[in-house]
C-alpha positions as CSV (number, residue, x, y, z in Angstrom):
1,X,-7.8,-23.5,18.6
2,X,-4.6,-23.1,16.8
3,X,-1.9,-20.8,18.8
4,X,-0.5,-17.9,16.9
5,X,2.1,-15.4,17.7
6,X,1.7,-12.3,15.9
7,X,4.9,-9.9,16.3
8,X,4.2,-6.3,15.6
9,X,1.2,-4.4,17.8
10,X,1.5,-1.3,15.0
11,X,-1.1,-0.4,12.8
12,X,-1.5,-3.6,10.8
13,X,-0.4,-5.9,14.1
14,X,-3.7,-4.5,15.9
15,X,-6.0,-5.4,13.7
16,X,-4.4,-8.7,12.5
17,X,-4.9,-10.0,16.4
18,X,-8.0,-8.6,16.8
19,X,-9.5,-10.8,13.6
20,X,-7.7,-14.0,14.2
21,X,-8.9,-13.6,18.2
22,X,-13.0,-12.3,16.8
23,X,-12.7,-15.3,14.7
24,X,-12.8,-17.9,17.7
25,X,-10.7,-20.3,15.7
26,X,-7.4,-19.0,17.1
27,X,-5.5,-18.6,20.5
28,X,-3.4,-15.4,20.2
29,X,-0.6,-14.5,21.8
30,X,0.4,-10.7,20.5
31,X,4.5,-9.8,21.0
32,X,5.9,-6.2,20.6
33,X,9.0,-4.8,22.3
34,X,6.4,-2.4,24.5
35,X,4.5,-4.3,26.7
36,X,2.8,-1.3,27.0
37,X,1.8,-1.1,23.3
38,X,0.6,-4.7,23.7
39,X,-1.0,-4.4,26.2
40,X,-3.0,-1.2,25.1
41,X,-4.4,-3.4,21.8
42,X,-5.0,-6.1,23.9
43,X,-7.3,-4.1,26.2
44,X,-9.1,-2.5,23.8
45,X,-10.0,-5.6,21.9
46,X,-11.3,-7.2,25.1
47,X,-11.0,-10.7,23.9
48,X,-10.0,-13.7,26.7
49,X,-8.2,-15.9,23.7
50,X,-6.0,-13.0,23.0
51,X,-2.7,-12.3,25.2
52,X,-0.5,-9.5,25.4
53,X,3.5,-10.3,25.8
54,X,6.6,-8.0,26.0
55,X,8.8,-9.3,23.3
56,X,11.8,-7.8,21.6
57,X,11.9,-10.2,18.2
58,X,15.3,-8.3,17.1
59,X,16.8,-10.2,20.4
60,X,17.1,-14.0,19.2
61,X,17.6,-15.1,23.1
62,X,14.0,-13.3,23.7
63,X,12.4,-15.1,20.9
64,X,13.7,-18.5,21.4
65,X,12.8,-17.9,24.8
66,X,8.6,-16.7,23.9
67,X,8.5,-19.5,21.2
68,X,9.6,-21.9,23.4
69,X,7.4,-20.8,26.8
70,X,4.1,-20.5,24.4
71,X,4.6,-22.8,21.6
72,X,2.1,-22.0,18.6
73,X,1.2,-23.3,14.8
74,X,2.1,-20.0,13.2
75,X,4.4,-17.3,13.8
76,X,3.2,-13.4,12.2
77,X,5.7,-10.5,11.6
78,X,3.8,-7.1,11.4
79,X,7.8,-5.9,12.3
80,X,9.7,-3.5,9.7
81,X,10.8,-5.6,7.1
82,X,14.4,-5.7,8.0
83,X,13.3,-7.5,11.6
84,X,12.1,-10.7,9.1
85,X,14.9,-12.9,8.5
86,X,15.7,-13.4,12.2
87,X,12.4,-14.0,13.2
88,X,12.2,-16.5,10.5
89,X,15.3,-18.1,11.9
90,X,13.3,-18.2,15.1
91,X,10.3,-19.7,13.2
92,X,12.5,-22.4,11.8
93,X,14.0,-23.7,14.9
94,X,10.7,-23.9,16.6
95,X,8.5,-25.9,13.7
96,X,6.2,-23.3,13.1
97,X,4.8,-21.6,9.8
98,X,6.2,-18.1,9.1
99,X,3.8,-15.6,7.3
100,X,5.0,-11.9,7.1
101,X,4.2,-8.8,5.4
102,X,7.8,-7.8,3.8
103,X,8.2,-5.9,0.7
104,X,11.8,-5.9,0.7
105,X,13.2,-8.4,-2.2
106,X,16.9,-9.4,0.0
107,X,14.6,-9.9,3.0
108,X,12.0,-12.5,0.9
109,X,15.1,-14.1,-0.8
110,X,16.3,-14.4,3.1
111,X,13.4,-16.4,3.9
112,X,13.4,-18.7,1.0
113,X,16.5,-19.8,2.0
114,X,15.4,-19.8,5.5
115,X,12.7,-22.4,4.1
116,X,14.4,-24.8,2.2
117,X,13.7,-28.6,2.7
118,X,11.4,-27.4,5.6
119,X,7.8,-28.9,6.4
120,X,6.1,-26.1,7.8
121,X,5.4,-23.3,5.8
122,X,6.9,-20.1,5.4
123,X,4.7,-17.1,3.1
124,X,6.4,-13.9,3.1
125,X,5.2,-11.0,0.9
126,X,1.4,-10.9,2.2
127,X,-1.1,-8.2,2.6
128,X,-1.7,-6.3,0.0
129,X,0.9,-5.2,-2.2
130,X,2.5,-7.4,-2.6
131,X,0.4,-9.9,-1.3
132,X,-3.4,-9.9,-2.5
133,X,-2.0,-7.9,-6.2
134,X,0.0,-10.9,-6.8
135,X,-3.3,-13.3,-6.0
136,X,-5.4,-11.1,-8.1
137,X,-3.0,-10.7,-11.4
138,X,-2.4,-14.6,-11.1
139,X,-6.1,-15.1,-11.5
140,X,-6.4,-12.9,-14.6
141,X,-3.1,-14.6,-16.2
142,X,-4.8,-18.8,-16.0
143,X,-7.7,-16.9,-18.5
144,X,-4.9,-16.4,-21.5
145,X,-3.2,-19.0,-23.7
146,X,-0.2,-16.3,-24.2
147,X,0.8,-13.7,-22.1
148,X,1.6,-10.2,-23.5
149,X,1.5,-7.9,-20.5
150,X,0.7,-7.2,-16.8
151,X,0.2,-4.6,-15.0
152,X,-0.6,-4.1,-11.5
153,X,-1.3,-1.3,-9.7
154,X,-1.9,-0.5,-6.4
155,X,-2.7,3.4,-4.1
156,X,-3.4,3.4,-0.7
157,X,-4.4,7.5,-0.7
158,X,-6.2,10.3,1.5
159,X,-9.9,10.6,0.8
160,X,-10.0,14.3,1.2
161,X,-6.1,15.3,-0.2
162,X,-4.7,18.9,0.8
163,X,-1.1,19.2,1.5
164,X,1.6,19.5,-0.9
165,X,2.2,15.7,-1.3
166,X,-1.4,15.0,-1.8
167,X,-0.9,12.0,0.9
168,X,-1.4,10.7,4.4
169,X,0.7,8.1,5.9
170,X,-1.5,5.2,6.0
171,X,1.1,2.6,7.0
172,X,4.8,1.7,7.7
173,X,7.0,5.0,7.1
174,X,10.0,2.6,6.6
175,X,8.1,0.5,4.0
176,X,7.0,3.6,2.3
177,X,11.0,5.4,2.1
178,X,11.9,1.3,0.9
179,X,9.8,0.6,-1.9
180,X,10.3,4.7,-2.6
181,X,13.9,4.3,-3.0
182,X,15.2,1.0,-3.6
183,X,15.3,-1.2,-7.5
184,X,12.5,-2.3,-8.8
185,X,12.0,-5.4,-10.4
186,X,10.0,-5.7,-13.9
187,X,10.1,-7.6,-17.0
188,X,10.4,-5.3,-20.3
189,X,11.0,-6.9,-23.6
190,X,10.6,-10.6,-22.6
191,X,13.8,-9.7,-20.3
192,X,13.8,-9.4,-16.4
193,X,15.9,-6.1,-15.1
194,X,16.0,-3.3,-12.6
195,X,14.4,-0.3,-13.2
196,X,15.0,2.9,-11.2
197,X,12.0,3.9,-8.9
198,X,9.8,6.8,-8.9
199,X,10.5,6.6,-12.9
200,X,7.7,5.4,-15.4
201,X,5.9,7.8,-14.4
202,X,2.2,7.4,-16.5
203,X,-1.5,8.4,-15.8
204,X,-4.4,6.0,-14.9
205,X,-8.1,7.3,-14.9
206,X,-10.5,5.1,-12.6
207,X,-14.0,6.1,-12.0
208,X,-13.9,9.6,-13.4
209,X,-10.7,10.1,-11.0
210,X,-7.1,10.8,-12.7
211,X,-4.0,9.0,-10.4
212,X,-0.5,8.7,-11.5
213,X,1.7,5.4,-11.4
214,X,5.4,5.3,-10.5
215,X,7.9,2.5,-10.0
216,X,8.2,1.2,-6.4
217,X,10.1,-1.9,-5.2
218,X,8.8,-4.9,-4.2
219,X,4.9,-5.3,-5.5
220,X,5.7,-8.1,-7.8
221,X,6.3,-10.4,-5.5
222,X,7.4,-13.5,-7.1
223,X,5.4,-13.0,-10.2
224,X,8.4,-12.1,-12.8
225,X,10.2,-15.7,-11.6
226,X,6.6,-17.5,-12.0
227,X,5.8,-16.0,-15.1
228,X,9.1,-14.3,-16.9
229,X,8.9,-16.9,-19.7
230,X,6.0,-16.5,-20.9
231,X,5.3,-12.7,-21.0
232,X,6.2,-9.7,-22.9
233,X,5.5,-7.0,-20.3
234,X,4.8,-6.9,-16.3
235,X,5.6,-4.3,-14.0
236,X,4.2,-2.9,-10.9
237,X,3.8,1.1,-9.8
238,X,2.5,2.7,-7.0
239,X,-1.1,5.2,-7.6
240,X,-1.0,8.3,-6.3
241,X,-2.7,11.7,-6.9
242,X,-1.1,13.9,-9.8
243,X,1.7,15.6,-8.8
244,X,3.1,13.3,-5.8
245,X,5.9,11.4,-7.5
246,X,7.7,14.9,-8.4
247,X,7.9,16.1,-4.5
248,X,9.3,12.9,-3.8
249,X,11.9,13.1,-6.7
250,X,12.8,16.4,-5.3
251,X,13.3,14.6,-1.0
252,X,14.9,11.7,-2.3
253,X,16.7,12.6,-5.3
254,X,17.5,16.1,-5.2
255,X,18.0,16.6,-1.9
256,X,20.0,13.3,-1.6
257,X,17.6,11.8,1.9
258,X,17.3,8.6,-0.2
259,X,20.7,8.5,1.5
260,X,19.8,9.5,4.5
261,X,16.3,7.6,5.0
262,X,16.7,8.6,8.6
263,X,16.0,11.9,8.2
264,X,13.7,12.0,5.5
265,X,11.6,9.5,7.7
266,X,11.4,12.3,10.8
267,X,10.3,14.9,8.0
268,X,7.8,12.9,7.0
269,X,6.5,12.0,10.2
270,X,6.8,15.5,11.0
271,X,4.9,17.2,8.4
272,X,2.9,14.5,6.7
273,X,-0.3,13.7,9.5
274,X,-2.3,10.1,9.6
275,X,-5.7,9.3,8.5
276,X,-8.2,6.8,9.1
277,X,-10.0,8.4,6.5
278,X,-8.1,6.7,3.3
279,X,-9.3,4.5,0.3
280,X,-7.2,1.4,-1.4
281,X,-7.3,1.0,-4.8
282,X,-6.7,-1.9,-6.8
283,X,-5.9,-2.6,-10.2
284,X,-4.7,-4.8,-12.5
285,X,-4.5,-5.8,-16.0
286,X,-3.8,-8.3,-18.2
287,X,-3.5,-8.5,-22.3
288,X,-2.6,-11.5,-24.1
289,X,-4.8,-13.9,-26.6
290,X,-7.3,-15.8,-25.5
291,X,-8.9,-18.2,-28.1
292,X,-6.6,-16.9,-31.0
293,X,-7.4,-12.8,-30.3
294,X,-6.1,-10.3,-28.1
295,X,-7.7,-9.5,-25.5
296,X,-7.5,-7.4,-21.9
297,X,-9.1,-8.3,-18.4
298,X,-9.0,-6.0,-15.6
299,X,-9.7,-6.5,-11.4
300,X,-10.4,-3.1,-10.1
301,X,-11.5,-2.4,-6.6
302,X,-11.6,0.4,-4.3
303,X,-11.5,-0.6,-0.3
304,X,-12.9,1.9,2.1
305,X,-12.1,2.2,5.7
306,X,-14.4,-0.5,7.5
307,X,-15.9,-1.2,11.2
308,X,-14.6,-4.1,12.8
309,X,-15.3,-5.0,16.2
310,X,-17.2,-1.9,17.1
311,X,-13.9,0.4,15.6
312,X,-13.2,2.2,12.3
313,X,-10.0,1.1,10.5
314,X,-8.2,2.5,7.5
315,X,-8.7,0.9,4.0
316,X,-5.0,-0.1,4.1
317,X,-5.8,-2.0,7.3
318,X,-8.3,-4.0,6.7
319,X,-6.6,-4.7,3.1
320,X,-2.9,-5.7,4.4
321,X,-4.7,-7.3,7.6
322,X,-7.7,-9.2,6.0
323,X,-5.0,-10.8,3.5
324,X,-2.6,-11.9,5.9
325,X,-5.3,-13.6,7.7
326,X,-6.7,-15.0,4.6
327,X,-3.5,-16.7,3.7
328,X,-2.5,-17.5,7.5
329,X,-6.6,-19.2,7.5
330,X,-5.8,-20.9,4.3
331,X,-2.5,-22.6,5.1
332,X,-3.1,-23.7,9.3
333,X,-6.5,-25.6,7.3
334,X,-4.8,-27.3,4.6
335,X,-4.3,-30.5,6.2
336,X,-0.2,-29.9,5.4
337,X,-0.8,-29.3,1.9
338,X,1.8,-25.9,2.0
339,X,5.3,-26.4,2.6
340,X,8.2,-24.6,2.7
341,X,8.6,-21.8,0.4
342,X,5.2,-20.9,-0.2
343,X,4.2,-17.8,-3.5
344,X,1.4,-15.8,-3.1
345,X,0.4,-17.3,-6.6
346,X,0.0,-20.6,-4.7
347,X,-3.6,-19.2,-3.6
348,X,-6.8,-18.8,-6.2
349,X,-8.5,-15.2,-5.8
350,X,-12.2,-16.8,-5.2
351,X,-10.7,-18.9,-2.1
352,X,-9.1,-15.8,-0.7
353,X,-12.4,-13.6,-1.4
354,X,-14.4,-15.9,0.1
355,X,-12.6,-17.4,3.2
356,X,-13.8,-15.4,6.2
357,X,-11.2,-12.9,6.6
358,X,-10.6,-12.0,3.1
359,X,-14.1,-11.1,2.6
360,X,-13.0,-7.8,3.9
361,X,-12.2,-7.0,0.1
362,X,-15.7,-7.3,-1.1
363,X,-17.4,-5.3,1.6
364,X,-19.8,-2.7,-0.1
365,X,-19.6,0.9,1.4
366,X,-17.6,3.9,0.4
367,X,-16.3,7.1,2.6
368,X,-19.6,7.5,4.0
369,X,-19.1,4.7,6.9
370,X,-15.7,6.7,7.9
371,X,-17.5,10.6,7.6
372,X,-20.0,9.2,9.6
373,X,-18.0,7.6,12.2
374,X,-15.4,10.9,12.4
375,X,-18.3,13.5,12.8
376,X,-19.7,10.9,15.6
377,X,-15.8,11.7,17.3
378,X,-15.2,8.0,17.9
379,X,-12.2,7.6,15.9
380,X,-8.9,7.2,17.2
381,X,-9.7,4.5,19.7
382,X,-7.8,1.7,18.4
383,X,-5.8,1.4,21.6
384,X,-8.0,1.5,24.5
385,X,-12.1,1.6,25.0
């Protein structure tokens, strides 16, 4: 088996350890700085290859100390992205791949540095978005002979919207406030610049439903640097239902809590209640000339909440966990072939959709699977049996 430690036993950390354990391919060791929340995802997964340890990553000392006790192949980060660059110092010094979910652009620029000259591998940026967006466009972009625009878009929403914001929080509250309020990256005119987030603001109809887009930092991944060159147009936004983008201009912008991201994180967590119940959508196009005309090729997909090991998980758990694993399965069985700074780009869609994790993305069902498992009343058992 290869050894992994995955960092993180949150929402996405749960379910990474419980695929990689399921798999039987991989000894797991999961780290979090409660050995209680360990512990807990531990139990409930009930899994002898998987191992619970109390771990504090942000303590350098304590990390050395894990990696060095239980050394492993691969180390995860399911942390808050501004944990990453020391536990990628940590992954460094102890020979191991790195693989995290980051959407922070300073953190990712952190690690390539971090992974200069090295022979392991170090993959930040995967998941979903950006992650699996950036495998997905990269796909659509090798079908053109010239490039004119990209788009990628990405919504991890509520099923069954009601309050004000028309959202649940589906994931990290600190990634959410980060890509909500910090520069985003595009290309516009053939010329790579910063655009303001929350701005852009345009409509996208998919299956009958309307969503809005918005600028949010971070979902390009590395895909401007790869591809600046050669096209006109790429930019990423965030989906969400009509109307969200202009109560979060009013938090962040006119009440000023983009400054004070502490607060506006309680309010949130406050006022704004989780969901297993969610849906992912996925979408991305790409317009250039193929063949002497212009033409346009989409990937759209919608990702419904899933069982996995006897438990219902949110759509934006199985996406960010599924991809993660894909890319974690993909490197530890290349026989060496990725080294150090390592793009999402560097994978093909059809090997990600079909590896064994990854095939999460092209699982049929809809929100049937998570109405039928919430009137059953055997949700919210993630934790224990």
């Amino acid at each position: 088996m290869a050894k992994v430690l995955i960092l993180g036993a949150g929402k996405i950390g749960a379910l990474i350890s419980g695929l990689l354990a399921e798999s039987g391919s991989y000894e797991v060791h999961l780290g979090d700085v409660s050995a209680d929340a360990a512990n807990a995802v531990v139990s409930a997964h009930r899994l002898a290859n998987l191992h619970a340890h109390h771990v504090d990553a942000a303590n350098a000392d304590a990390l050395r100390a894990q990696l060095q006790k239980h050394p492993v192949d691969a180390v995860i980060s399911s942390l808050p992205y501004y944990c990453n660059v020391g536990v990628a110092e940590a992954a460094r010094k102890a020979g191991t791949h790195y693989f995290d979910l980051t959407e922070d652009v300073e953190v990712t620029r952190g690690v390539r540095k971090i992974a200069e000259g090295s022979s392991q591998a170090f993959v930040p940026q995967c998941g979903l978005a950006p992650g699996f967006i950036s495998i997905a466009a990269n796909e659509l972009i090798g079908h053109f002979d010239e490039l004119r625009a990209v788009k990628l878009r990405v919504g991890a929403l509520p099923q069954h919207p009601h309050n004000v914001l028309k959202y649940s929080l589906t994931w990290s509250t600190e990634g959410l406030i980060n890509e909500y309020g910090n520069p985003c990256e595009a290309i516009v005119d053939s010329r790579r610049l910063e655009v303001a987030p929350l701005e852009g603001l345009e409509e996208i109809e998919i299956d009958g439903t309307l969503y809005e887009a918005f600028n949010t930092s971070g979902g390009l991944g590395s895909l401007a640097e790869t591809y600046g060159s050669r096209v006109q147009n790429m930019d990423y936004k965030t989906m969400r239902y009509p109307g969200h983008c202009d109560q979060m201009r009013l938090l962040m912008n006119d009440l000023k809590l983009n400054h004070d991201r502490d607060t506006l994180k309680r309010i949130l967590e406050n006022a704004v209640p989780q969901t297993l119940q969610d849906v992912v959508v996925i979408y991305v196009a790409v317009t250039g000339k193929q063949d002497g005309e212009l033409r346009e090729e989409n990937y759209v997909n919608k990702v419904y909440p899933q069982v996995i090991a006897g438990r219902l998980w949110s759509a934006i758990q199985v996406t960010t966990a599924s991809g993660i694993c894909a890319v974690v399965d993909l490197v530890i069985n290349s026989g060496g072939k990725h080294h150090g700074f390592v793009r999402q780009e560097d994978f093909r869609l059809q090997d990600v959709l079909t590896n064994r994790f990854g095939k999460h993305y092209a699982a049929v069902g809809g929100k049937e699977v998570s109405g039928h498992i919430v009137v059953s009343g055997q949700t919210g058992h993630q934790r224990r049996h």
